[in-house]
C-alpha positions in Angstrom: 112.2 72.1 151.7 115.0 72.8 149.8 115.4 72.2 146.1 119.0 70.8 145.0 120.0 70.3 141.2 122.8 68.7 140.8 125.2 69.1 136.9 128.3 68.3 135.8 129.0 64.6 135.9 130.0 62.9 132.4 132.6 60.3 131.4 135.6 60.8 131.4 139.5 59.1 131.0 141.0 58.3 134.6 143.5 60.9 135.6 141.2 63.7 134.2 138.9 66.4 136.0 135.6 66.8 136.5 133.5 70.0 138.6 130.2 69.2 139.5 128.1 72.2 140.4 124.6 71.8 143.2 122.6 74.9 143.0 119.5 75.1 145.8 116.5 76.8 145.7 115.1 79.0 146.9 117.5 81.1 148.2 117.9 80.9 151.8 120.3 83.7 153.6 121.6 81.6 156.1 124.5 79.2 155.9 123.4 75.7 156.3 125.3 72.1 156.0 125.7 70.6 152.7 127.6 67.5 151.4 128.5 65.3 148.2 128.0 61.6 148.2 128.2 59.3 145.8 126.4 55.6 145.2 127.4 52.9 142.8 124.6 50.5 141.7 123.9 48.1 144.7 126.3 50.1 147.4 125.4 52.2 150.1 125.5 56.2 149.9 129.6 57.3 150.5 130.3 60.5 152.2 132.7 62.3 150.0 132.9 65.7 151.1 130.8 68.1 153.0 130.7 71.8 154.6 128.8 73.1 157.5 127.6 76.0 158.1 130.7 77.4 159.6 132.7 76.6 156.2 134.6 73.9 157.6 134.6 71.6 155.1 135.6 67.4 155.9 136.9 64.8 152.8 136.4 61.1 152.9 139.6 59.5 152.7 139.6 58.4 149.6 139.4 61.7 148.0 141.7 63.6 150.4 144.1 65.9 148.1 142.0 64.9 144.6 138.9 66.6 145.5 137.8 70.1 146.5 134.8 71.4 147.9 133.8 75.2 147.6 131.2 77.8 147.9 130.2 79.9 145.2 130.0 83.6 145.1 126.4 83.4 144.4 125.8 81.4 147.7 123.2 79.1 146.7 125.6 77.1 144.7 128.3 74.2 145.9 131.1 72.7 143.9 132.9 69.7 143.7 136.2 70.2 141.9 137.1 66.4 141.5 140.8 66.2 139.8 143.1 63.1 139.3 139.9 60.8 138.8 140.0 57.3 139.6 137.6 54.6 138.4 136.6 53.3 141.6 135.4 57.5 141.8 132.6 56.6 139.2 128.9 56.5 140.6 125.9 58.6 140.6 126.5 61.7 142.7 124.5 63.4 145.0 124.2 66.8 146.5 122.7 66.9 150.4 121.6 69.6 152.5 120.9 69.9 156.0 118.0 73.0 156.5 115.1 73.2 159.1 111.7 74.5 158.4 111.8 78.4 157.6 115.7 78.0 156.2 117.1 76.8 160.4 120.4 75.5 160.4 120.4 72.2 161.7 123.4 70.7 163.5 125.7 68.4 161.5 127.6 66.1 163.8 128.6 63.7 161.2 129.1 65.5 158.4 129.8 62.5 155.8 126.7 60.4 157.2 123.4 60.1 155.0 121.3 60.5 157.7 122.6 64.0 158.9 120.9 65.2 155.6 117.0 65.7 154.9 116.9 67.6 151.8 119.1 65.0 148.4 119.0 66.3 144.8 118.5 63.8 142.1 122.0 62.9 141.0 124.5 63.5 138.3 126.4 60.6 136.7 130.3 60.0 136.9 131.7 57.6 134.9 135.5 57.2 134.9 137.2 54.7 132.3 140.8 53.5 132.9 
């Protein structure tokens, strides 16, 4: 399994920015599938943004042209660059990852959909005041 360790989150004044950072572990070469969701207190999971392992990377709706998902250089490490924040953006985020046994890539066919992803970190808080 892969290890995912989510940071970043805080509170913050709508209209502000945010970057929150998932670093996995251990390394793994290979490119796999990894996403952000984010869950508010008696909600489902949301999709919010997610990569595959080809780089293509796919935005809920809601976040289109406010948030920004990226690779690091040191390639076990995902960011979420989340600018012009909302408070309807506030929740407890979460950093997915989509790995077979022995670091396989496993196909992402959804890639905003909980159940494409078997490996969650713990979460980092957003809080966004108006």
């Amino acid at each position: 399994r892969v290890h995912l360790v989510e940071s970043g989150g805080g509170s913050v004044q709508a209209g502000t920015s945010l970057r929150l950072s998932c670093t996995h572990s251990p390394y793994i070469r290979t490119s796999f599938a990894m996403a952000w969701f984010r869950q508010i207190a008696g909600k489902e999971r949301e999709g919010v943004a997610a990569i595959s392992a080809d780089g293509d990377v796919t935005y809920a709706d809601s976040v289109k042209g406010r948030f920004t998902l990226s690779k690091g250089d040191a390639k076990n490490i995902v960011f979420l660059q989340m600018d012009s924040l909302k408070p309807d953006d506030a929740g407890m985020y979460y950093c997915a990852a989509a790995v077979g046994p022995g670091g396989d890539i496993l196909v992402v066919r959804k890639p905003t959909e909980e159940l494409e992803y078997n490996n969650w970190g713990q979460g980092t808080q957003v809080t966004v005041s108006s």
